[in-house]
C-alpha atoms as one frame of an Amber mdcrd trajectory, in Angstrom:
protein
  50.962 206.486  50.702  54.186 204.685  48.337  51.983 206.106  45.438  52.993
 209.496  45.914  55.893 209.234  43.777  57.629 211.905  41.173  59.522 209.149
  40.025  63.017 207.168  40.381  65.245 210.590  40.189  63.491 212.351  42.698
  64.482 213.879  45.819  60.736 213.235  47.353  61.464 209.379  47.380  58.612
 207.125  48.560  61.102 204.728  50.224  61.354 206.991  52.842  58.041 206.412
  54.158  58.754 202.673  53.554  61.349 202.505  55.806  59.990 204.687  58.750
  57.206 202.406  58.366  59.289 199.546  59.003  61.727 200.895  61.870  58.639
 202.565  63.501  57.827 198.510  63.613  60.966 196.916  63.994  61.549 199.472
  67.287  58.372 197.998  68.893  56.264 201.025  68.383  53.494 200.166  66.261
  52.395 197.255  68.659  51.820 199.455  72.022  48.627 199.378  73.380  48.409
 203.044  73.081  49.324 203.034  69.222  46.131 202.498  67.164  47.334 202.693
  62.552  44.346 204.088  60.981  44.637 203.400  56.869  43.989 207.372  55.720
  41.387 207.671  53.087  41.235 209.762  49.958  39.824 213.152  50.432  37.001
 214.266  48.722  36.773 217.374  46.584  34.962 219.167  48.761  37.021 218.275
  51.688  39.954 219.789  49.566  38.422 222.503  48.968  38.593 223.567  52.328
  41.698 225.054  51.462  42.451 224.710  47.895  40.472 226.308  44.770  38.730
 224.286  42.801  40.458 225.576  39.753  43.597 224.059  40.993  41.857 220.916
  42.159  40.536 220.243  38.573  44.010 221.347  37.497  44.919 218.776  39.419
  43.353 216.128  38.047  43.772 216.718  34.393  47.372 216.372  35.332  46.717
 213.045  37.446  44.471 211.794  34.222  47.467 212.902  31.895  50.890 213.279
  33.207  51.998 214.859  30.026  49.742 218.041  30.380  51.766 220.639  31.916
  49.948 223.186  34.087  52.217 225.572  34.837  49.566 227.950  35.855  49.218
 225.789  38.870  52.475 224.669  39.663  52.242 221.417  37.838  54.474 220.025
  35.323  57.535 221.407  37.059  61.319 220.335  38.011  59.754 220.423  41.215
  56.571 218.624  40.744  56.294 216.822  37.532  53.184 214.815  37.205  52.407
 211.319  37.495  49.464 208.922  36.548  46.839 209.213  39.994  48.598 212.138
  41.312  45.528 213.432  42.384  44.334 210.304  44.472  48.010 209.779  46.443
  47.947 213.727  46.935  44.249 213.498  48.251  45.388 210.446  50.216  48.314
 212.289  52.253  45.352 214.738  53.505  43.074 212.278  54.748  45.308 210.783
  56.375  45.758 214.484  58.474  41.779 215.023  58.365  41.262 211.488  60.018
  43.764 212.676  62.756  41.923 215.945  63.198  38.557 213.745  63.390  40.291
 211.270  65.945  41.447 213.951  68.087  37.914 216.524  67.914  36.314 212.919
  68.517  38.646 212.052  71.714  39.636 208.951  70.373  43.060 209.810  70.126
  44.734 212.655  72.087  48.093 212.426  69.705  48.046 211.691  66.293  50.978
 211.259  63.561  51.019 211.235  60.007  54.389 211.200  59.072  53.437 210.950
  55.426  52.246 214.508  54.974  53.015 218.014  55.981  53.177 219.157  52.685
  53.668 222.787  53.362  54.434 224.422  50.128  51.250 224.045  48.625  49.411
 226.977  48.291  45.528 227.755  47.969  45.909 227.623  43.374  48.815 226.185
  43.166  51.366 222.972  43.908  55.541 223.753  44.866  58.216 222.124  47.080
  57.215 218.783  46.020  53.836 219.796  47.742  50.787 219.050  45.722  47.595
 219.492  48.158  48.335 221.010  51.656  47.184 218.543  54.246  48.424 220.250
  57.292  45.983 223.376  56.193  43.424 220.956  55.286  43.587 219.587  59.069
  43.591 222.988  60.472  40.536 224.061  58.467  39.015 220.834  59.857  39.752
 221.654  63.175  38.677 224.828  62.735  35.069 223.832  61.137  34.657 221.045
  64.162  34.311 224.219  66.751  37.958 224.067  67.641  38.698 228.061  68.509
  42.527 228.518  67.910  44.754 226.293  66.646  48.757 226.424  66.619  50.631
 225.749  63.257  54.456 225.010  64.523  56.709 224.297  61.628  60.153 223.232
  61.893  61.228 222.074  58.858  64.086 223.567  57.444  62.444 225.378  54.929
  59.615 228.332  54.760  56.160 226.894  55.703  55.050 229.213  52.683  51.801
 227.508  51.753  50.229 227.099  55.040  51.184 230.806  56.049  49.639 231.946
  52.819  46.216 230.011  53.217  45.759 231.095  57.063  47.291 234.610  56.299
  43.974 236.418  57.226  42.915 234.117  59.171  42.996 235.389  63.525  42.279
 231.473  64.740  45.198 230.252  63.305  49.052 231.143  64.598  51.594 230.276
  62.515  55.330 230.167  63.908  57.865 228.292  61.160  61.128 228.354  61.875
  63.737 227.597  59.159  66.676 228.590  57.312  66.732 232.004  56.039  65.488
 232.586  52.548  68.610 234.344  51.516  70.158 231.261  51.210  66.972 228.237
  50.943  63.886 227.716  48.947  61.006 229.363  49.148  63.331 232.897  49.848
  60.654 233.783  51.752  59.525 233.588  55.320  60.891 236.757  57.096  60.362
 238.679  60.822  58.235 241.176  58.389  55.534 238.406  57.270  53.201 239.239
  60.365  49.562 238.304  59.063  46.881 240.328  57.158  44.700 242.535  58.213
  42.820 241.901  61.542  45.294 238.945  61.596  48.017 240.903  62.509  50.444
 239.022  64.532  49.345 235.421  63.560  51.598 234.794  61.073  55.759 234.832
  63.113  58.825 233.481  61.000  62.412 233.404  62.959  64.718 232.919  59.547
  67.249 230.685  61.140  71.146 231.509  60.060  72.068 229.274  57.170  74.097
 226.679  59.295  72.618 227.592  62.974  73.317 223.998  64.402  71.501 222.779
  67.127  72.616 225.053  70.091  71.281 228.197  68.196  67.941 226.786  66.140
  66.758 225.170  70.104  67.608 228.826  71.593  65.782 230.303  68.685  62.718
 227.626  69.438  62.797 228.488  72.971  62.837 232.488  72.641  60.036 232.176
  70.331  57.600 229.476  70.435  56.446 228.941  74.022  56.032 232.867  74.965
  53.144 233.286  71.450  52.086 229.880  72.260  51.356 230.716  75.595  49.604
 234.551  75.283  47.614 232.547  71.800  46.386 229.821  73.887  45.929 227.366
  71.198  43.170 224.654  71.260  44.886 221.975  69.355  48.485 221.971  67.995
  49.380 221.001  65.014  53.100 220.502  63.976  55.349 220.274  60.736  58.467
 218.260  61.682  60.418 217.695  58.488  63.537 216.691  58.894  65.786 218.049
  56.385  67.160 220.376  59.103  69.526 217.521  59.581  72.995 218.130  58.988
  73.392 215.196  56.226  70.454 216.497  54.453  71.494 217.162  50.917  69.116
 220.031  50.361  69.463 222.019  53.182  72.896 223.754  55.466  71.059 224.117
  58.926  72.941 221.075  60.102  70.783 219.819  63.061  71.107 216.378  64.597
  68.440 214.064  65.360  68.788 214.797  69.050  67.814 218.963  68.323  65.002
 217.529  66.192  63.781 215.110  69.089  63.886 217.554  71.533  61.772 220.364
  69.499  59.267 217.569  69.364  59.397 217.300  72.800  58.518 220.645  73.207
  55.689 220.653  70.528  54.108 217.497  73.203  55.144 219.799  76.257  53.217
 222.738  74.924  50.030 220.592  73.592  50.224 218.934  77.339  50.403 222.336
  79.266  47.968 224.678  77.059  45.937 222.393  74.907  44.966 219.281  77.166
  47.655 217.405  75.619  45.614 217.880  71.860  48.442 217.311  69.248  48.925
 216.570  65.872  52.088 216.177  63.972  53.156 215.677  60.809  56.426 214.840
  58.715  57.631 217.431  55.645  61.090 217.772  54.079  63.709 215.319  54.660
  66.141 213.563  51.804  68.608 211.435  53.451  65.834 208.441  53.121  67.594
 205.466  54.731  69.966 207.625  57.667  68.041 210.154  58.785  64.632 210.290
  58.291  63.339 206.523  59.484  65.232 207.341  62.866  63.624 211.201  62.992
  60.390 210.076  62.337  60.301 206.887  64.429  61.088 209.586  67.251  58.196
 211.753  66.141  56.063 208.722  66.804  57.521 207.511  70.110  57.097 211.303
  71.787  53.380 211.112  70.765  53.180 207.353  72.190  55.044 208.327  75.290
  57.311 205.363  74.526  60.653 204.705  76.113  62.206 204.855  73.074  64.428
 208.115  72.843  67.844 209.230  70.678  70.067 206.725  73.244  68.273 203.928
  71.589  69.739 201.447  69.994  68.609 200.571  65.862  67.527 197.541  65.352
  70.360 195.279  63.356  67.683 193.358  61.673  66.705 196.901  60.274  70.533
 197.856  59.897  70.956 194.879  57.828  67.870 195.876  55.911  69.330 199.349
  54.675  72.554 197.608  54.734  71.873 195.411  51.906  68.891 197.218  50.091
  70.790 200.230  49.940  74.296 200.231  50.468  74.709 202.113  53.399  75.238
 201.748  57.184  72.834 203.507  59.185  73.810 204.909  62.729  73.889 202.679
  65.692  71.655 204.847  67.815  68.010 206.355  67.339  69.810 209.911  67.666
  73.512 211.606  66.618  74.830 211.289  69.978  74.887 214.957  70.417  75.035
 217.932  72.829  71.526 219.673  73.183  72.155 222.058  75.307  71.099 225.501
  74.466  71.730 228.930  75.934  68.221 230.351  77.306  67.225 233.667  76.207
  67.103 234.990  79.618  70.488 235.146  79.691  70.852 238.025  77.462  70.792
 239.050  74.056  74.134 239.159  72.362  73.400 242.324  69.316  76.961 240.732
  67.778  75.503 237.454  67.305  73.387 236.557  64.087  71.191 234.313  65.787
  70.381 237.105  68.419  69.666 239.481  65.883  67.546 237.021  63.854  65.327
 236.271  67.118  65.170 239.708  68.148  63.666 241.004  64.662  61.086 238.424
  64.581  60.275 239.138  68.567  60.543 242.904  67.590  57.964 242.277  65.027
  55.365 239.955  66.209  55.796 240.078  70.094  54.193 243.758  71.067  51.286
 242.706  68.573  50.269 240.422  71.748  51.407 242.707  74.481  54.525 241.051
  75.138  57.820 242.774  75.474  60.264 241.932  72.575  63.132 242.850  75.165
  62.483 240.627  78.317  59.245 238.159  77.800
């Protein structure tokens, strides 16, 4: 998975992967009975094509064959995505690593699954952006989808628009997607408003709460809680599958949403809650976004892979030093004690009231204005 790589100047660094790999490890959690590590395989063209044209995939790979062709009909050959020799086989690579999760899980074999290497949301059905090349997370819906599964749940928490995946699915009635993020006014993609509902006889399927630019965790967990369970409950989803990049986190350098680990742990928390209570416990999760590679997202992702393990290993944990010492000397920096921040979670439930003075309110109440009555739910009290 190190191969998908834009290069040393990169935000999208590979090391990141690296060292969740090796905390994930270090922490214990990779050698739990219940903890099977599958290598993913390259997907095939067809398999791609599930949800990508095969335009773009040829595009695709006349880029991976020549990193100097530009194809900036197709996204490729950008700031954003530049291309690099086999770009096609470590983009192909991140999405079967998500298709052999959806096989695991339609099989029974596994009733969690984790690839923290993809959710790469951005990419759309003709073309790559957000450092997204091929969009695994659609590409394990799809699968899903063509395995008999009826409905699935797309929850998407990165900081940023799940644009791609909305796009793909937009038409699309057995597929729900809910991404909350920071607002487009003030993040990439600028899209990813209460007004982006679904097509037509989809209508209601596609929900986007556009998060304040620096919500902090109090508001973005009230937001999650006034949004996600009520749709996920009337949608009654087969199998979940979740986005969790982490670049919500308030030392992210891309992003202002400034979350902590803890708000991050406990939304995927609730992603396993929901899976357990509607879905049989069905759940698949993926990384995303995240650019603080040695501080943040090792100890965010670890987490992601301890809730699906049900392993006692939570935010009050403490790092490993031998893994300390690792960043320590590799990259000049001391990582945090503790799994999480050390911070406050607590969150003011909706049913408390709705405050028309507060942006977060208003932000919730336009996207439950918009999407809730579309499922006979009252925007005002459900």
């Amino acid at each position: 998975m190190l191969a998908y790589n834009f290069g040393p100047h990169h935000p999208m660094n590979p090391a990141r992967l690296a060292l969740t790999a090796r905390l994930a490890r270090e922490v214990g959690l990779l050698d739990l009975p219940t903890v099977s590590v599958v290598p993913p395989f390259v997907a095939a063209d067809a398999e791609l094509a599930t949800v990508h044209s095969p335009a773009y995939i040829a595009g695709v790979r006349a880029v991976s064959a020549d990193p100097d062709t530009a194809r900036p009909e197709f996204g490729l050959g950008t700031a954003d995505t530049p291309g690099f020799a086999g770009m096609h086989e470590a983009s192909a690579r991140l999405v079967g690593g998500s298709l052999a999760a959806a096989d695991a899980v339609v099989a029974g074999t596994a009733l969690h699954a984790v690839n923290f290497g993809g959710g790469m949301h951005h990419a759309a059905r003709s073309a790559a952006s957000g450092f997204c090349i091929y969009n695994d997370a659609a590409a394990c819906i799809q699968r899903l989808l063509d395995s008999g599964v009826a409905r699935v749940l797309y929850l998407d928490v990165d900081a940023h628009h799940g644009d791609g995946t909305q796009s793909i699915f937009w038409n699309e009635p057995r597929v729900m997607t809910i991404s909350l993020h920071e607002t487009g006014m003030s993040l990439f993609p600028g899209t990813g408003f209460a007004n982006e509902t679904g097509g037509p006889g989809a209508e209601g399927t596609a929900v986007n709460v556009a998060l304040p630019t620096s919500a902090g965790d109090a508001a973005v967990l009230r937001a999650f809680h006034a949004v996600v369970p009520q749709l996920a409950e009337v949608f009654a989803p087969e199998v979940i599958v979740s986005q969790h990049g982490c670049d919500s986190h308030l030392a992210d350098p891309l992003t202002n949403l400034r979350l902590s680990v803890d708000a991050q742990h406990a939304m995927m928390l609730g992603a396993r809650d929901l899976a357990e209570r509607l879905c049989g416990g069905r759940w698949i999760s993926t990384g995303g976004g995240g650019y603080n590679l040695a501080n943040v997202v090792p100890r965010s992702w670890s987490l992601l892979i301890a809730v699906a393990a049900g392993a006692a290993v939570g935010p009050s944990t403490p790092v490993p030093p031998a893994w300390r010492d690792y960043v320590r000397e590799r990259y000049g920096s001391t990582p945090p004690a503790l799994m999480g921040d050390g911070a406050d979670t607590w969150w003011r439930s909706w049913e408390v009231g709705y405050d028309p003075g507060d942006d977060l309110d208003r932000t919730v109440m336009a996207t439950r204005r918009a999407v809730f009555p579309l499922h006979g739910l009252d925007p005002w009290f459900d």
